[in-house]
Structure formats: structure tokens, C-alpha cells
KEKE-3310 file (N, C-alpha, C; in steps of 0.2 Angstrom, whole numbers, plus 5000, padded with zeros to 4 digits):
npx = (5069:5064:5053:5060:5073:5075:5075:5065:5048:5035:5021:5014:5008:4991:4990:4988:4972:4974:4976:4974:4978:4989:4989:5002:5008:4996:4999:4992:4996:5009:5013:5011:5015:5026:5022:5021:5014:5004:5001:4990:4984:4969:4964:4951:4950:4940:4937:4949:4963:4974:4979:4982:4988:5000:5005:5009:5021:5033:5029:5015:4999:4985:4967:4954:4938:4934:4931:4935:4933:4927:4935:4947:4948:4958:4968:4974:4981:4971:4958:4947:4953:4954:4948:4955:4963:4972:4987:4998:5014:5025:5039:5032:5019:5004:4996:4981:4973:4956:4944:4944:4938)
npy = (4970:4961:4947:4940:4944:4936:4925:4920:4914:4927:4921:4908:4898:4889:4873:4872:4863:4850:4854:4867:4882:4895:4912:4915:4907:4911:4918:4932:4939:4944:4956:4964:4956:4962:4975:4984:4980:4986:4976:4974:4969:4972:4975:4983:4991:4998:5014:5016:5028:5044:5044:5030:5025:5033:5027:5015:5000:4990:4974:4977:4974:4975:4976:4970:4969:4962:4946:4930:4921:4928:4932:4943:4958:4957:4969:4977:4991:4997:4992:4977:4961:4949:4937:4934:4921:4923:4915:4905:4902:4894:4906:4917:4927:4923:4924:4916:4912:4911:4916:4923:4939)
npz = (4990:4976:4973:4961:4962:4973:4968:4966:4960:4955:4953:4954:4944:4938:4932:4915:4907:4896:4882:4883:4878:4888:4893:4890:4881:4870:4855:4853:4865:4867:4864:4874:4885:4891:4897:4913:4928:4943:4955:4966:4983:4992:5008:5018:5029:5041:5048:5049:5054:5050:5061:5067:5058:5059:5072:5069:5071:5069:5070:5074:5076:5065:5067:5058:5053:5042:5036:5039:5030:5018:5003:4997:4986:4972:4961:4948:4942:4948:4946:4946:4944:4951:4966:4980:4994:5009:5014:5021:5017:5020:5026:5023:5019:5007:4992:4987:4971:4969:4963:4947:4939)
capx = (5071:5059:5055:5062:5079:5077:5075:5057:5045:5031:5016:5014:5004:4991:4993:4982:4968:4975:4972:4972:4981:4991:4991:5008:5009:4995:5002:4990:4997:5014:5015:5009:5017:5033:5024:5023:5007:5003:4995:4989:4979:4965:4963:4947:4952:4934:4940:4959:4964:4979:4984:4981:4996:5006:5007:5013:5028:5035:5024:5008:4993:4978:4960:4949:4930:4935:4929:4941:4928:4928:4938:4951:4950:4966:4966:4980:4981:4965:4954:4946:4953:4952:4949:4960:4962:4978:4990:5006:5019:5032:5037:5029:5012:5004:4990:4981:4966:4950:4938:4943:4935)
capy = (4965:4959:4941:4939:4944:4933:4917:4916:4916:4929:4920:4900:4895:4884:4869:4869:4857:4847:4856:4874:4888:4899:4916:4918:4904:4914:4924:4938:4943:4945:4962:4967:4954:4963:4981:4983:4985:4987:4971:4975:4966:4976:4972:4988:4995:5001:5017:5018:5036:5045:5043:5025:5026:5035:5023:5007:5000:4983:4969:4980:4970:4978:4974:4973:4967:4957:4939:4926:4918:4931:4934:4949:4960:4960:4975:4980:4995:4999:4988:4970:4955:4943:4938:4928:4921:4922:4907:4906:4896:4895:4912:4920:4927:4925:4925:4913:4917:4907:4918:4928:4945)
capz = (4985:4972:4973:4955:4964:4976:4966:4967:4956:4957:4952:4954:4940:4938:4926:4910:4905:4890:4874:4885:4877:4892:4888:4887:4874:4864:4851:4853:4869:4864:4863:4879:4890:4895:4902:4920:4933:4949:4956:4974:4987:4995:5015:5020:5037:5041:5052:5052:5053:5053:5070:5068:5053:5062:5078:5068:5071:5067:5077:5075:5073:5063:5068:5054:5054:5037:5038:5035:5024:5014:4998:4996:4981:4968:4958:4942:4940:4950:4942:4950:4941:4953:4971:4983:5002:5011:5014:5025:5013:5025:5030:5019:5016:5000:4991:4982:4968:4971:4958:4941:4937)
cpx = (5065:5060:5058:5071:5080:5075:5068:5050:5036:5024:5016:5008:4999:4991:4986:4981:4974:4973:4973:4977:4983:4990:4995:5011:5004:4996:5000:4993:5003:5016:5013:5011:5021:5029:5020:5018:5009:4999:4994:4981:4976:4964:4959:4948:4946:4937:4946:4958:4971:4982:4985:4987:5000:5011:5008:5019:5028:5031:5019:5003:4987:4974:4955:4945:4932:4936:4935:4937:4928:4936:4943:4951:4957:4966:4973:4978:4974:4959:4953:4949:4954:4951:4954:4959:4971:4981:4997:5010:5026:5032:5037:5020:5011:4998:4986:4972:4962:4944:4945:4938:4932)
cpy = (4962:4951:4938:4939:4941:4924:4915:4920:4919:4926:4912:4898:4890:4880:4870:4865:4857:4850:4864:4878:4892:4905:4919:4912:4908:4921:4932:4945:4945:4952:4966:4962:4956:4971:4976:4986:4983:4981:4974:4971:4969:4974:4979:4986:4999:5007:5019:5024:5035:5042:5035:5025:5026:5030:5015:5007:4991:4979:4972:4974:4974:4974:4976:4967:4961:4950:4936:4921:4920:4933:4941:4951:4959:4966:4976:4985:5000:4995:4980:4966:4949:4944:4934:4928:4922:4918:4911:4902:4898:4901:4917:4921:4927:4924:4920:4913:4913:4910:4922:4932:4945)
cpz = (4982:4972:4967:4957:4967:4973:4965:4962:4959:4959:4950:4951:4939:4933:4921:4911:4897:4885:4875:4882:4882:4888:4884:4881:4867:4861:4851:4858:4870:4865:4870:4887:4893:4898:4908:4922:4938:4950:4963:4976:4993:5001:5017:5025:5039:5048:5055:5050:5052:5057:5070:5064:5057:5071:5075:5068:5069:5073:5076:5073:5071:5063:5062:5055:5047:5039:5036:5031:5017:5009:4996:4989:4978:4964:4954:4941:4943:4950:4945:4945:4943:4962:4975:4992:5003:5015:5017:5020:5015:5028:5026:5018:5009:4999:4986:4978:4968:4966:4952:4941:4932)
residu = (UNK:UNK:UNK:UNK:UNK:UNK:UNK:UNK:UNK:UNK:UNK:UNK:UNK:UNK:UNK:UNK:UNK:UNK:UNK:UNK:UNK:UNK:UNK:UNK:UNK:UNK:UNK:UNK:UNK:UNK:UNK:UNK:UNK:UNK:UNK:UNK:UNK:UNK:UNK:UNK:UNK:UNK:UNK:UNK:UNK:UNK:UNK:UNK:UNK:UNK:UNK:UNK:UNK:UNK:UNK:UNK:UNK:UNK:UNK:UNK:UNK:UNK:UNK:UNK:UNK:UNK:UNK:UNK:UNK:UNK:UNK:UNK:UNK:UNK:UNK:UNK:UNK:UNK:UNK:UNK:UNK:UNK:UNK:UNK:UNK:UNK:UNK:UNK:UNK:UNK:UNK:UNK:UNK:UNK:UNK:UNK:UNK:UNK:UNK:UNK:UNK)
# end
């Protein structure tokens, strides 16, 4: 069920500076605000195989070498546009962005 199904919004915004233009208030972007991409957030598994796949089950814990200092790519469509750490907000994991691309 897509979070939009479930009452909640995808993407918690941060508030403009006084005077800022969103881009969904500027006109320009208009035309390209309603297609659809892929946003994903990259967690590198240095060494997962197959077999490793195929033995998860619900509860599995993955081991990865990834600092918790460090920043997780985001990626549309393939492409970096920003980075983020990850945050419990309630029972939910989420992500929240700490650099732009």
C-alpha cells in the first residue's frame, strides 16, 4: 500500500526562507511535476551473494561495513540527487536528506 493510500505523505518538506520560491510553486516546473520516478535509497552490501538472497526471511539482520556516520545515496532514476541518514519516526523507517546533488 503506497504511503499516499495510507494517509501519509510521501515527502515532509522543508519550510522556505521568506521570499523562496518552492518548485512546485515555480511555473517553470509545471509541466513535469505529475511524471513518475523511481526514488531509491542505496544501502552497498560489500559481498552479498545469491545464497545470501535466497536465506532471508522476515527478522534477517544484514551486516554491512556502512558507517553510521556516513550518508546513504538517493538516486531517481538512477541518478544521485541527494544524500540522507536514516531515522525511526515511530514505526517506521525513513529517511531524511542532509546534502543535495
Amino acid at each position: 500500500m503506497s504511503a499516499a493510500a495510507q494517509g501519509l505523505s510521501p515527502v515532509t518538506p522543508r519550510q522556505p526562507e521568506q521570499g523562496e520560491k518552492t518548485a512546485v510553486e515555480d511555473p517553470r516546473w509545471r509541466p513535469v511535476l505529475s511524471l513518475p520516478c523511481d526514488l531509491t535509497v542505496e544501502l552497498p552490501l560489500d559481498g552479498f551473494k545469491v545464497a545470501d538472497f535466497v536465506r532471508l526471511r522476515t527478522g534477517s539482520i544484514l551486516a554491512t561495513r556502512w558507517r553510521l556516520t556516513r550518508d546513504v545515496p538517493l538516486r531517481i532514476n538512477g541518478t544521485v540527487i541527494a544524500w540522507g541518514e536514516f531515522e525511526g519516526a515511530g514505526s517506521r523507517l525513513a529517511v531524511r536528506l542532509t546534502e543535495l546533488a
